[in-house]
C-alpha positions in Angstrom: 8.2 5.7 1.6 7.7 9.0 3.0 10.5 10.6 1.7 9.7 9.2 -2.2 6.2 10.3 -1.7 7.3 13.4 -0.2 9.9 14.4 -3.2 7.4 13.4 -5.8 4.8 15.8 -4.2 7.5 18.6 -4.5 8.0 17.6 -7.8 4.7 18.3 -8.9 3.0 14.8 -8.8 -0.4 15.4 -8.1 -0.9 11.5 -6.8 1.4 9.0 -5.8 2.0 5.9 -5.0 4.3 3.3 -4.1 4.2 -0.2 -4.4 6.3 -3.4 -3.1 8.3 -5.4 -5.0 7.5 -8.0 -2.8 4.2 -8.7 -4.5 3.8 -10.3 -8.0 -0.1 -10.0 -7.8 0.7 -6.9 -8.7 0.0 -5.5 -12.4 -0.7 -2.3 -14.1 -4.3 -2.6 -13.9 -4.1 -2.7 -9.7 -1.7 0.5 -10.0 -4.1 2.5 -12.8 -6.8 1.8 -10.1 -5.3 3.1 -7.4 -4.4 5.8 -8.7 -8.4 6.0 -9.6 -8.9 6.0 -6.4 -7.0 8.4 -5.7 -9.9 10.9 -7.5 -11.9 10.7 -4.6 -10.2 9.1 -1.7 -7.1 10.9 0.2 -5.4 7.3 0.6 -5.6 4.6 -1.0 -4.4 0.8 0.5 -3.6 -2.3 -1.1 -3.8 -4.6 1.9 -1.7 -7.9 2.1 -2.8 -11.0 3.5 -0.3 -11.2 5.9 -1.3 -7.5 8.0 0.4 -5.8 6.1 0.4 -3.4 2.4 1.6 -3.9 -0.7 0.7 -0.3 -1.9 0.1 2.9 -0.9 -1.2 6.4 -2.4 -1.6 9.8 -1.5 -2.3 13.1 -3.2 -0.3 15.0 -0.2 2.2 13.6 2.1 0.2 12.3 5.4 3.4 11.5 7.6 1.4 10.3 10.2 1.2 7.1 8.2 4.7 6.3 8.6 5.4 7.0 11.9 5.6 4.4 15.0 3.9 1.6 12.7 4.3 -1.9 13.5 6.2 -2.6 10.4 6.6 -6.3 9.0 3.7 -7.5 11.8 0.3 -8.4 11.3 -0.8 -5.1 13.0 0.7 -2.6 10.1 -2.4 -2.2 7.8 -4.7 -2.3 11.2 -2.9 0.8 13.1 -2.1 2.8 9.4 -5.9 2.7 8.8 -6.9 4.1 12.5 -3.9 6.8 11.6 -6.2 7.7 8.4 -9.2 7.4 10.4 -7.9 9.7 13.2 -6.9 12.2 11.2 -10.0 12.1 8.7 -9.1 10.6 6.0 -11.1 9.3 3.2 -9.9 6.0 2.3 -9.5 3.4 -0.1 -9.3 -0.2 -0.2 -8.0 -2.4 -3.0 -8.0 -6.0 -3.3 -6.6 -8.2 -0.9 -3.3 -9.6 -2.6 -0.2 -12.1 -1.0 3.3 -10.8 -0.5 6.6 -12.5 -0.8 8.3 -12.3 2.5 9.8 -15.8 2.8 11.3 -18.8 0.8 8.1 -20.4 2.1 5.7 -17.3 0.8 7.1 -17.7 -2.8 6.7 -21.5 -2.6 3.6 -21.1 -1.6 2.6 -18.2 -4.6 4.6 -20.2 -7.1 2.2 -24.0 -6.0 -1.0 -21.1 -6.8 0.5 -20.4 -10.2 0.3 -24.3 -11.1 4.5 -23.9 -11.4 
């Protein structure tokens, strides 16, 4: 994610962000509003229910948001915010949405959707 964020940045993006393909909560309206957020707040989050993000954005790189996380654990939304905090960041939360991780996730998103 770094490395994307970091080449769009040198490619002239003035915000970016990245989203999963894990999460099919996710429509144009939750990226237009991050990027929204993005007018005020240096990162923007879209948490996931299980710890973890679905989304991330950034006007300039903050690497410090990638490096030793917990990835895939309940903890990696919790330490990436104290990263933003500690290095005073402005930040912004979206809405809470569920990811697909397992067989079990999408069963469980697909019995939400009435399918």
């Amino acid at each position: 994610m770094a490395a994307a964020i970091a080449e769009a940045i040198e490619g002239g993006a003035e915000r970016v962000v990245v989203i999963g393909t894990d999460c099919p909560e996710v429509d144009a309206t939750v990226v237009e509003d991050a990027f929204e957020q993005l007018e005020s707040a240096d990162v923007v989050l879209g948490p996931a229910a299980d710890g973890g993000y679905y989304l991330i954005g950034m006007s300039t790189l903050q690497a410090s948001l990638f490096a030793q996380i917990p990835w895939s654990t309940a903890d990696t939304l919790r330490v990436t915010l104290e990263r933003a905090r500690e290095s005073g960041l402005s930040i912004a939360l979206l809405e809470k949405r569920s990811d697909i991780d397992t067989a079990d996730d999408w069963r469980h998103w697909l019995a939400q959707q009435g399918t």
